[in-house]
Every structure is written in C-alpha cells, then in structure tokens.
N, C-alpha and C positions, 0 to 999 in steps of 0.2 A: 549485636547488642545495641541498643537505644536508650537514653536518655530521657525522660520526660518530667519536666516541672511540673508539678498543679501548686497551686491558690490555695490553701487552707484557711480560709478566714472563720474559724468554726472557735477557735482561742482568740480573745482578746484581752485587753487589759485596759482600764481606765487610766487617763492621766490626771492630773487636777484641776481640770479646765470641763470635766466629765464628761471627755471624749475619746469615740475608741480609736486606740491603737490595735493594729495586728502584733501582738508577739510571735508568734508562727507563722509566718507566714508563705511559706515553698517547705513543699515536702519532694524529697527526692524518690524518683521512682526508676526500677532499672529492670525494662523487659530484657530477656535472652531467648531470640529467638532461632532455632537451632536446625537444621536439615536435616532428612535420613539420610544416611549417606548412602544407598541407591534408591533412584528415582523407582517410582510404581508405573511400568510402564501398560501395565493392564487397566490402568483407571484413565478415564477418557480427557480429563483435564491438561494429561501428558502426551495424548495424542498427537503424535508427532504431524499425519494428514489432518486431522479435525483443525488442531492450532492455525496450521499453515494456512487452510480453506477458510478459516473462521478472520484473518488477518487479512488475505485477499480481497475478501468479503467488504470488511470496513475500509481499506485501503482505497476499494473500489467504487465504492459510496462517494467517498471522502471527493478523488478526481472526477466523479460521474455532478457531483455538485456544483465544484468549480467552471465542468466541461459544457453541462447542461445548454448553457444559453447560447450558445455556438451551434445545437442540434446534432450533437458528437458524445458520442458514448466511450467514455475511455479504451475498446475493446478495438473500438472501430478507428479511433485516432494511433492506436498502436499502427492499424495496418496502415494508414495512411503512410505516416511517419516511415515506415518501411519502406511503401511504394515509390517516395521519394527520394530515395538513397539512389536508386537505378533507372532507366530506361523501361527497361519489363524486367517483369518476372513469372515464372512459371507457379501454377498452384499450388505443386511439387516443391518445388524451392521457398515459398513464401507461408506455406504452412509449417516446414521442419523448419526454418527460421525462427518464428513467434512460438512454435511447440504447441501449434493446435493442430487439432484434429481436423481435417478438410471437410468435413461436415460441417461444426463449427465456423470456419473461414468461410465455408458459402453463406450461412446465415448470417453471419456478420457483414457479407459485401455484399448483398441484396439491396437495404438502403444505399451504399455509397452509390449502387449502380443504379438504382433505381432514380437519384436526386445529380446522377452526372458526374461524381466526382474519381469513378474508376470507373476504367474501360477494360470490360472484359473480351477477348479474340478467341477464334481457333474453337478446339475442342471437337467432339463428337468423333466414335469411330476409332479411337488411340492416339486420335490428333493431343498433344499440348493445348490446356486451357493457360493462356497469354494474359496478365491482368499489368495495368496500367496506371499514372493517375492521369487523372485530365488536368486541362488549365484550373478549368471552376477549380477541383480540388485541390492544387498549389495554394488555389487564394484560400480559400477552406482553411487550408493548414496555416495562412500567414496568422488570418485570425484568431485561430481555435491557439497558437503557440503560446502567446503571454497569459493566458489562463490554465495552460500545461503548466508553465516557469514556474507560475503562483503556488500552483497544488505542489508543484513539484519541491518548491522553496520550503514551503510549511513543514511537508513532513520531513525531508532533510534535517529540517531545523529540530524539530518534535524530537528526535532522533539522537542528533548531532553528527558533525560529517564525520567523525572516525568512528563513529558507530555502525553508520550508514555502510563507511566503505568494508567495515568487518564482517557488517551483516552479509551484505552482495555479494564478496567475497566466499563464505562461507557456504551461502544458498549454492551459486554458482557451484562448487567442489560439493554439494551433495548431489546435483541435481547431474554433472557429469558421473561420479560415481553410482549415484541409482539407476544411469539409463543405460548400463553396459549390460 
C-alpha cells in the first residue's frame, strides 16, 4: 500500500486583499497494490534463465565500461584474477572453476595470449594444456584492479551489502542445487 499527496489547486477562495488562497489544497490518494499469490511461471517476465541472462547482461555492460580502458573485458579479467591465485593451472581445472565451457575459455584466452599476458604449455595428443599468468599480466591486473574495486563498489552499493550477501548466497545454493 502507498500513499501519495497531489496539489489540488483547482478550489480557491479569495481573501480581502483579492488574492488567492488554496482552500484545498492536498487530496489524499491510496493506491493497493496487490500480488497473485502464485507467480505465472509460463510468462517470460518470470523467467527465471531469461532474468538471470538479462541481469548478467547489464551487470556486464556495467564492469565491461568501468574495465574498457585497461583493454580488459570483464570475462577475460575473471580468468586473469584466477590465473593469479596459483602457479598453473590446467584447462581442466580452470574452466570447472569459472563454470565455463572450454570452448568459451579458449576464446576468451586468445587475446590474453595473444598480447602476453597468459602463457599457455603442454597439450596436444592427451597431454594437459598448462595455462599461466605472465609477469606483463601481474602488471595488467595491478592496473585493471582499482577499476574492478570501482565497478565492484558501485553495484554493491546499488544493492547494499546484506542484499548483496543474500543475493550470492542464494545464487550460490541454486547454482549447487541445479548442477547435481
């Protein structure tokens, strides 16, 4: 239920000086607005993937903006950010980490490999493909981090942190749930 004043200055009334006054002036108004009590999960608005994709979407705008001038695409500063955690990791182990598809991870580490910032080893034959960061890339990420913190900061904020942490939370227990 909401509240909303409006202005009525549609009544007045003269005083002696024959100037107007409002005599009505707020008219109370009181929307109720009310929920089905079950959701339409057949209408696309309620789409649970469509939301999700469509939220990604902007989310990813949003740090791809912030990220841009570093020459770092949100996608590609995740795997950085990863690469950094360890010594090596295998393609294997660094794609079921981020929850992409290895097709995907090779498209997205073409550029880093291609501008020096990850070193890829091995592979071919059943060999383990071996991926790395390089120094350049360290420095990459010292750069590209305060404009992560920025974007980072904003939507937190946009949010607020116990939202944030409820949201994550939440995502998280669907995303183990639906991958069994």
């Amino acid at each position: 239920m909401s509240f909303t004043r409006r202005r009525n200055f549609a009544r007045f009334a003269h005083d002696k000086n024959k100037s107007k006054i409002a005599v009505d002036n707020v008219i109370a108004v009181v929307h109720i607005h009310t929920m089905p009590k079950e959701l339409d999960l057949s209408a696309m608005e309620n789409c649970v993937c469509f939301n999700l994709r469509w939220v990604t979407r902007k989310v990813t705008q949003f740090f791809d903006a912030e990220m841009r001038r570093h020459g770092i695409r949100p996608t590609q500063g995740s795997i950085l950010a990863s690469l950094i955690t360890k010594d090596s990791w295998t393609m294997a182990e660094l794609s079921d980490w981020l929850g992409m598809e290895r097709t995907t991870l090779v498209r997205n580490l073409r550029p880093l490999q291609r501008d020096g910032l990850v070193k890829v080893g091995g592979g071919g034959r059943g060999r383990l493909v071996e991926l790395a960061i390089t120094p350049k890339g360290r420095k990459q990420m010292e750069k590209l981090t305060p404009a992560w913190k920025s974007a980072q900061s904003a939507a937190v904020k946009t949010l607020g942190e116990k939202r944030w942490s409820a949201v994550l939370s939440d995502l998280e227990t669907a995303a183990l749930a639906l991958n069994k």
